[in-house]
C-alpha positions as CSV (number, residue, x, y, z in Angstrom):
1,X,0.0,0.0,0.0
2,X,1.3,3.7,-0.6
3,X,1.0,5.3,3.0
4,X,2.2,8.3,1.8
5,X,-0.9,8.7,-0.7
6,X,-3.4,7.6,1.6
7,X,-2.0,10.4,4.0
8,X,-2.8,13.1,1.2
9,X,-5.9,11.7,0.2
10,X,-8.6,14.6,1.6
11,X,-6.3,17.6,0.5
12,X,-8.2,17.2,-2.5
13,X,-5.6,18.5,-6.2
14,X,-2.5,18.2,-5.4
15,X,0.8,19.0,-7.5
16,X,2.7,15.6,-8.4
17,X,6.3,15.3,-10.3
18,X,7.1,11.5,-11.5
19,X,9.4,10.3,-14.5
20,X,7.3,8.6,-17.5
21,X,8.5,4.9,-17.7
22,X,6.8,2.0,-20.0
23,X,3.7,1.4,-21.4
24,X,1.8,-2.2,-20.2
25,X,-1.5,-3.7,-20.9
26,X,-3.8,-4.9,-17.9
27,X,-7.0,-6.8,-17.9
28,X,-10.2,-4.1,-17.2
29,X,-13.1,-5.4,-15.0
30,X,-14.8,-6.6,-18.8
31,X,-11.7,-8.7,-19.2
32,X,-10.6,-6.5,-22.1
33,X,-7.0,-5.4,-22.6
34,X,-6.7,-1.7,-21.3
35,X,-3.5,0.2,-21.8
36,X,-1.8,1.6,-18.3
37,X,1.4,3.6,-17.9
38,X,4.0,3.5,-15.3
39,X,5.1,6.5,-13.5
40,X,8.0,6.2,-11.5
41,X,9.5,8.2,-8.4
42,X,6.2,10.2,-7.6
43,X,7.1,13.4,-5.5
44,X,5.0,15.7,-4.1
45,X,6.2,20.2,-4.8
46,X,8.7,19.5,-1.7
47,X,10.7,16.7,-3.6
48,X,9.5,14.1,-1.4
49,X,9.3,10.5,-2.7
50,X,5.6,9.5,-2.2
51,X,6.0,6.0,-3.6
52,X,8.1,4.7,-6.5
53,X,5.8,3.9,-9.0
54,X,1.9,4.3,-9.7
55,X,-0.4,3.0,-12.6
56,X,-2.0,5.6,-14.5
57,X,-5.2,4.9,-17.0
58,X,-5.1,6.0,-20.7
59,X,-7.7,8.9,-20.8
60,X,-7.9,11.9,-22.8
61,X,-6.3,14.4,-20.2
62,X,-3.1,11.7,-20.0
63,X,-3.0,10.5,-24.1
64,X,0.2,12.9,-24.2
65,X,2.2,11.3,-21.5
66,X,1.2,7.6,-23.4
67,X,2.6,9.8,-26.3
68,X,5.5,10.2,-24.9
69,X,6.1,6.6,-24.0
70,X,5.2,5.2,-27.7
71,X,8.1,7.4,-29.1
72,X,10.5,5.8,-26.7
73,X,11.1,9.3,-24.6
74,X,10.5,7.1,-21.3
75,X,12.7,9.3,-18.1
76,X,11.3,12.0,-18.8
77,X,10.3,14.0,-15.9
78,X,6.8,15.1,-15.7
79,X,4.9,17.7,-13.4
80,X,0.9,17.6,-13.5
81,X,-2.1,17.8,-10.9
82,X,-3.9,15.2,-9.9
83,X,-6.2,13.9,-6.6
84,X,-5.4,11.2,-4.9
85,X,-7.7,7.8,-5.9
86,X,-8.5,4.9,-3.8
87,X,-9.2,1.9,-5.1
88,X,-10.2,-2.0,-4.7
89,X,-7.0,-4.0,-6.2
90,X,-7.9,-7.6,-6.7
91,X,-4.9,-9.7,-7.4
92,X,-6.1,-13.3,-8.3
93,X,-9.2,-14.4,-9.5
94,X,-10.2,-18.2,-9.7
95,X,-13.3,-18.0,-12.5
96,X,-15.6,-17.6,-9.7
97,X,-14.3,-15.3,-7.0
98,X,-12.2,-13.3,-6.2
99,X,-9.4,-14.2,-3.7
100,X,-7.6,-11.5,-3.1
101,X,-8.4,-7.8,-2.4
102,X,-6.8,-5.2,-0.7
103,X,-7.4,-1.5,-0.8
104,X,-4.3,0.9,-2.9
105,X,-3.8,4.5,-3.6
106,X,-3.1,5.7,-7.1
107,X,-3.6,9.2,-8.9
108,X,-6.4,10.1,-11.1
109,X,-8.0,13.1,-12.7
110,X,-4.6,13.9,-13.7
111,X,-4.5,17.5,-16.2
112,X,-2.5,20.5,-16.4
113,X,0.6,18.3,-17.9
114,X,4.3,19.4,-18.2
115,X,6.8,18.0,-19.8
116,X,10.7,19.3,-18.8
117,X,13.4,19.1,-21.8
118,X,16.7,19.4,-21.8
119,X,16.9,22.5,-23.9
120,X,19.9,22.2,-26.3
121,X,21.2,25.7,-26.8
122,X,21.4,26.8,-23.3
123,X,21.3,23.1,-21.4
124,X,19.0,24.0,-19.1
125,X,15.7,22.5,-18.5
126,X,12.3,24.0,-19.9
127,X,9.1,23.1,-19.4
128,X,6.1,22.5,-22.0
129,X,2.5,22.8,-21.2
130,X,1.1,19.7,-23.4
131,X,-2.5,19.4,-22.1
132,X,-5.0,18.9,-24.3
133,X,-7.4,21.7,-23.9
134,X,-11.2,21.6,-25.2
């Protein structure tokens, strides 16, 4: 479980930097294959590590970050908002029940995405505002 996550949890938005890792596939609740992305080394606007990796949904506010991964640009860092989710994670299922459950933290309702390049004339970072806005 992801203490620090579920200590957050009421604040409501909060500001989250993680580094975009690999794209994998999981199973959704209709047993079709849904695409997830890993984030690694979530931190909180102090710098502190609130767990080293979290899930994240493909949705329309996060099709940019699954953008990124496609094109092989995994470490990059990314800073973005996002509330604090809890969630039922069942681990192993025998055709008729479920056998394990336990209760996790993740991020959701993520928006207001940026992406930090190394810029290549003056080798310092900058950051792009990708989000897809309606």
């Amino acid at each position: 479980m992801r203490k620090e996550l579920k200590k957050i949890m009421p604040t409501g938005r909060q500001i989250f930097t993680a580094v975009v890792g690999r794209i994998g596939v999981k199973n959704n609740y209709h047993g079709f294959p849904e695409e997830t992305l890993i984030l690694h080394n979530l931190k909180n606007t102090e710098g502190k590590i609130l767990t080293d990796h979290i899930w994240v949904n493909k949705s329309k506010n996060t099709t940019i970050l699954f953008d990124i991964a496609s094109q092989g640009l995994t470490n990059q860092i990314v800073t973005f908002s996002g509330r604090v989710m809890k969630y039922t994670k069942t681990d192993i299922y025998d055709g008729m029940n479920f056998r394990s459950k336990r209760i996790d933290y993740s991020i959701g309702y993520i928006k207001d995405i940026l992406v930090h390049f190394e810029n290549t004339e003056t080798n310092k970072p900058t950051a792009i505002n990708l989000t897809h806005h309606q």
